[in-house]
C-alpha positions in Angstrom: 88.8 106.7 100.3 86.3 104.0 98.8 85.9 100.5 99.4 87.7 97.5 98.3 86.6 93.9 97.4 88.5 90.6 97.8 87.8 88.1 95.5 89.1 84.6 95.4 89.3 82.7 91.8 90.2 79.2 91.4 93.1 78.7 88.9 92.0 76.0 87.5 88.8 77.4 86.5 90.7 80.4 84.3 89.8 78.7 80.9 86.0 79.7 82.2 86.2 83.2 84.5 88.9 84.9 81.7 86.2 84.4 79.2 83.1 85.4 81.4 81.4 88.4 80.0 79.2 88.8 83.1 82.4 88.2 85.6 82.4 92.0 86.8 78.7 91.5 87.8 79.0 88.2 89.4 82.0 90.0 91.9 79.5 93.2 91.9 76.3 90.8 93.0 78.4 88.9 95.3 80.6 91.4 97.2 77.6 92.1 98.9 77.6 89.8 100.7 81.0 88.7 101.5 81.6 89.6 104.9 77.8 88.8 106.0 77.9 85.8 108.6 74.4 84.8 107.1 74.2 84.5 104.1 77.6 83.6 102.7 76.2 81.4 100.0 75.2 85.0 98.0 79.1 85.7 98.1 79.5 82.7 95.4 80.8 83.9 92.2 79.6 80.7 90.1 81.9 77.9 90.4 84.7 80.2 89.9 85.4 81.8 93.8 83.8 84.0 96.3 84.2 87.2 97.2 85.8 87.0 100.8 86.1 90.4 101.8 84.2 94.1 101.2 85.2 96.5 103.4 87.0 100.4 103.7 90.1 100.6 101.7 91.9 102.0 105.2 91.2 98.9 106.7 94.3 96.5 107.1 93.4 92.8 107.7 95.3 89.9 108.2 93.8 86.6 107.3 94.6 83.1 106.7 93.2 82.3 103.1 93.1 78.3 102.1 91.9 76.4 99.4 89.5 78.3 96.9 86.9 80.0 98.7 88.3 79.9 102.4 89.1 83.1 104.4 89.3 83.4 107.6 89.8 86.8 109.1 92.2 86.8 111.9 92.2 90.5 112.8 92.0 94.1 111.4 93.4 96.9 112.3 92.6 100.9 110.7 95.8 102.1 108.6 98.2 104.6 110.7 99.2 107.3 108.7 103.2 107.1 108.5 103.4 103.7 110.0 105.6 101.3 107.7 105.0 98.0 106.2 107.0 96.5 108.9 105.2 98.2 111.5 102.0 97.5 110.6 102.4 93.8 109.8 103.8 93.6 113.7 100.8 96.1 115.0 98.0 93.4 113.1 100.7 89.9 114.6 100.6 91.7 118.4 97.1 92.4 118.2 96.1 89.0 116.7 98.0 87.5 119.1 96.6 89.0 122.3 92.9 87.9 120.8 94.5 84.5 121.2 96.1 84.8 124.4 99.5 84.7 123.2 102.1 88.1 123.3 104.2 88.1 120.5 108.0 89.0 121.7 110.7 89.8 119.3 114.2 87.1 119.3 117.2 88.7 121.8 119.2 89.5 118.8 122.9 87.5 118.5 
């Protein structure tokens, strides 16, 4: 298993990025740098986005993503082999939580 990039485009900017000819290197050039805490200027992709995230492809994150260019990783958690959706979405929630200092805790069902 490789590696996988996130990138973040601004909508509004499609007119530009869906005609850029050197998009692919811009993402290649700044996916380097997107989950380096010093130099997060180099993960720009023009004025079109950043690249927010460059990591394994088994690697599970949840994140709160706002705006254009802001990602904020909450937690990350390595994939478990026959674990479902469901699962894993609670595992990354519980875990996120605790970092908090909160314990999630399912509803008493009706």
């Amino acid at each position: 298993m490789g590696f996988r990039t996130v990138v973040m485009l601004s909508n509004d900017l499609c007119h530009e990025w869906s005609k850029d000819p050197k998009l692919g290197e811009k993402i290649s050039l700044a996916m380097n740098y997107a989950s380096a805490t010093s130099r997060q200027d180099m993960a720009g992709i023009g004025s079109y986005g950043r690249a927010v995230e460059c990591c394994h492809a088994d690697n599970q994150t949840l994140a709160m993503l706002d705006g254009y260019t802001m990602f904020r990783h909450i937690d990350a958690q390595p994939w478990a082999r026959g674990s479902s959706h469901e699962d894993a979405t609670l595992r990354l929630l519980k875990s996120a939580a605790n970092k908090l200092g909160y314990r999630l805790v399912k509803q008493p069902a009706k």
